[in-house]
N, C-alpha and C positions, 0 to 999 in steps of 0.2 A: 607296488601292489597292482596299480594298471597292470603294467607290463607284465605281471605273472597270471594273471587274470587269459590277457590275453594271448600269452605261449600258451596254458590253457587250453584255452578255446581252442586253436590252431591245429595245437596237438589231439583235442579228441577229433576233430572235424579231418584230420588227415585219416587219424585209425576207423573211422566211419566209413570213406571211402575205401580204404581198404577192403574193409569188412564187406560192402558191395560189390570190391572190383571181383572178391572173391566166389562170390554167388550168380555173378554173371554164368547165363547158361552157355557154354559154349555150344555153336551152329553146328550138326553135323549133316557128314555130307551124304544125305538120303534122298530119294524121290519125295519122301515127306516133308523134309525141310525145305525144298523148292515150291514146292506147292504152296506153304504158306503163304511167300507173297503172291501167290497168282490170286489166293481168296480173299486176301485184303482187296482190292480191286473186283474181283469177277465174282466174290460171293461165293460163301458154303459149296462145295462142290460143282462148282463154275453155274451156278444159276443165275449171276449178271446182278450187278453192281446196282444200286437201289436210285442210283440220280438218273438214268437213263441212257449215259452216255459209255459207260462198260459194256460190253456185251457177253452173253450166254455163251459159255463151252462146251456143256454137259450137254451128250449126245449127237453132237458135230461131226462129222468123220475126221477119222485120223490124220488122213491124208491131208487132208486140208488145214487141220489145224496145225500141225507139219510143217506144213508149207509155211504158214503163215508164221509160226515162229523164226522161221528160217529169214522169211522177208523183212522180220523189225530185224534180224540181229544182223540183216549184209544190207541195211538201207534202201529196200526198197519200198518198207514202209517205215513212218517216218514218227516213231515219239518216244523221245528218249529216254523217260525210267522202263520204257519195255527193253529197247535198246541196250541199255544200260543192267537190267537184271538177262539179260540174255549173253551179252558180250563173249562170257567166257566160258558158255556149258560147249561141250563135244555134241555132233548131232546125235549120237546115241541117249542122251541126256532129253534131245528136245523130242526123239520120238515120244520115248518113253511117256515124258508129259501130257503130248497128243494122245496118248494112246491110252491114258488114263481118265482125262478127261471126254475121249469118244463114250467114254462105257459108262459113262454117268447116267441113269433115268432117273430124273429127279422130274418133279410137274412144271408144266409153264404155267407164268402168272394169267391173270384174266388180260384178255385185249384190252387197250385203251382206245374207246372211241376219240375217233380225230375228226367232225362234219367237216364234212365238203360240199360245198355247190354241188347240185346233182350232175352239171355238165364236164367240172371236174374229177367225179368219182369214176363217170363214164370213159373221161379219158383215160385215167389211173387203170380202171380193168382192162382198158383196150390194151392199153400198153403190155399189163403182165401177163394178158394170157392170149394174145392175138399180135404183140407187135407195133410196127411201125413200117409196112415194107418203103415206103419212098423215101423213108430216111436211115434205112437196112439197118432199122433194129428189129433184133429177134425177140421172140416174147420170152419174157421171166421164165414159164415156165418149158421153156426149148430147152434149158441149162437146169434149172435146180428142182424141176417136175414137176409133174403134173398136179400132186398138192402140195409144192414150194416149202417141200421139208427136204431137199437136195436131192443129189443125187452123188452113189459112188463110183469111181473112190475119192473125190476131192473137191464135189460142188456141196455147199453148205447150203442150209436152210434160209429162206427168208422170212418166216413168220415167227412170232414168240420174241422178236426184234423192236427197243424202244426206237419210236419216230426219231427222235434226235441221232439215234446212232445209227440210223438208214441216211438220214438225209447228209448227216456226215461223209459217211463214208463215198454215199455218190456225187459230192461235191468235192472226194480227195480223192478219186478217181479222174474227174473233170477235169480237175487243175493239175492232174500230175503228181501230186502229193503222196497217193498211193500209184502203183506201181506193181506189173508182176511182170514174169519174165515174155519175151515176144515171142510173137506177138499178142501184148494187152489188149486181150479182148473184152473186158471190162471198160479200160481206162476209152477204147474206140465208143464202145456203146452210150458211154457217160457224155463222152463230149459231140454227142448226134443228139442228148437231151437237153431238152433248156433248162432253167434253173424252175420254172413253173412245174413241167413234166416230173423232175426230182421231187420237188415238193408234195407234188398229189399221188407219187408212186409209192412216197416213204409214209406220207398219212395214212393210204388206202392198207398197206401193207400191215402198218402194224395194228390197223384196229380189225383185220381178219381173225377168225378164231381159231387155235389152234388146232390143226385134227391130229386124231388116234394112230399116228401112222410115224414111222422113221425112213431116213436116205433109204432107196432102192440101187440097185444098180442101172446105170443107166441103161436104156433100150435100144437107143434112136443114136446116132452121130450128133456130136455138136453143131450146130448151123453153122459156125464159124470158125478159124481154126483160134486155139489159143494156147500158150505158152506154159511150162510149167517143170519145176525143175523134176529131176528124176529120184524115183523114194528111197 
C-alpha cells in the first residue's frame, strides 16, 4: 500500500511539472523582452534602481549610453550580470536599447541632502564648476555643461544621480576598474582626485536640484582630449 501510495505521489507530482513545463512563457526575441531585465535593475522605464547604486537611463543620450553598453559587453567596464546579459546581442541590438532609453522623459526623484562642512561644500563647487588648474583638472562642467545635465552626443548628465553610485563610479575610474577607450580622460581626471575630493564631489552633486533642462549640444571643445569608440 506504501509503495502505491507513493508511485502515486510521484506520478502526479511528475504530471504537475509537466503541466508547468507547459505553461512556461517562452522568451521572445523583441526589443521588449530585452528591456525587461534592464528594469529589473534600472527601474520602470530606466528611472534607476530604488537602493541607490543602479543608475537612471531615461533621458541620457544615446551615444553615450552606447557606448557604455558596448564597454560592460568587451570589458572595459567591469560587472558581470551586465556583462553577461550583454554578451551575445549584435551592436544593432545595443543601439536600439540606447536609443530607447535616451527618449524616455520620465521625473527625477527629489535631491538627497548629503551636509557637508561648509569648507568641503566649497571645495566640491570649486571643483565642478571652476576646476582644479594645478592639478589639470577641468571643471565638471567643461564636459557635461553648464547645468551638468550633459552634453551631446555622448556626455551624460551628473545630477538626478544617487551619492553612492557617483562616488562609485569615480572610485572605478581611479582604480582602473572602469575604463574607456584612450585616451581615458575620465580615468586621468579621477586619479588627479583624492578619495576626500570624490567624496564631497559625489555628495555635493547629488543633493543639487534637478533643473528643467536636457543634453545640449556641445559648444566649446573639450579641454582635454578623450577617447571614444566610433557610433
Amino acid at each position: 500500500m506504501r509503495d502505491t501510495v507513493l508511485a502515486c505521489g510521484l506520478a502526479l507530482l511528475g504530471a504537475c511539472f509537466s503541466a508547468g513545463a507547459a505553461e512556461v512563457r517562452q522568451p521572445q526575441d523583441t526589443l521588449a523582452e530585452r528591456l525587461m531585465a534592464c528594469a529589473f535593475c534600472h527601474g520602470d522605464q530606466g528611472r534607476a534602481g530604488p537602493d541607490g547604486y543602479y543608475p537612471r537611463l531615461a533621458g541620457k543620450p544615446a551615444d553615450y549610453l552606447y557606448h557604455q553598453l558596448l564597454n560592460f559587453q568587451q570589458g572595459r567596464r567591469q560587472y558581470q550580470p551586465m556583462t553577461h546579459l550583454l554578451q551575445h546581442l549584435e551592436p544593432v541590438h545595443l543601439r536600439r536599447m540606447a536609443e530607447h532609453f535616451a527618449a524616455q522623459k520620465v521625473p527625477y526623484p527629489a535631491p538627497v541632502a548629503a551636509p557637508l562642512p561648509a569648507a568641503q561644500a566649497r571645495r566640491a563647487e570649486q571643483l565642478v564648476r571652476q576646476g582644479d588648474p594645478q592639478r589639470q583638472v577641468p571643471a565638471c562642467t567643461a564636459c557635461h555643461g553648464s547645468t551638468l545635465m550633459g552634453q551631446l552626443p555622448a556626455t551624460p548628465g551628473l545630477l538626478g544621480l544617487p551619492r553612492d553610485y557617483l562616488n562609485a563610479q569615480l572610485g572605478a575610474w581611479r582604480n582602473g576598474v572602469r575604463q574607456a577607450h584612450s585616451p581615458d580622460c575620465m580615468g586621468d581626471i579621477a586619479r588627479r582626485l583624492d578619495q576626500d575630493d570624490i567624496a564631497s564631489v559625489s555628495a555635493w552633486l547629488a543633493s543639487q536640484p534637478v533643473p528643467n533642462a536636457e543634453p545640449r549640444a556641445a559648444t566649446m571643445p573639450p579641454p582635454m582630449a578623450c577617447g571614444r569608440a566610433a557610433p
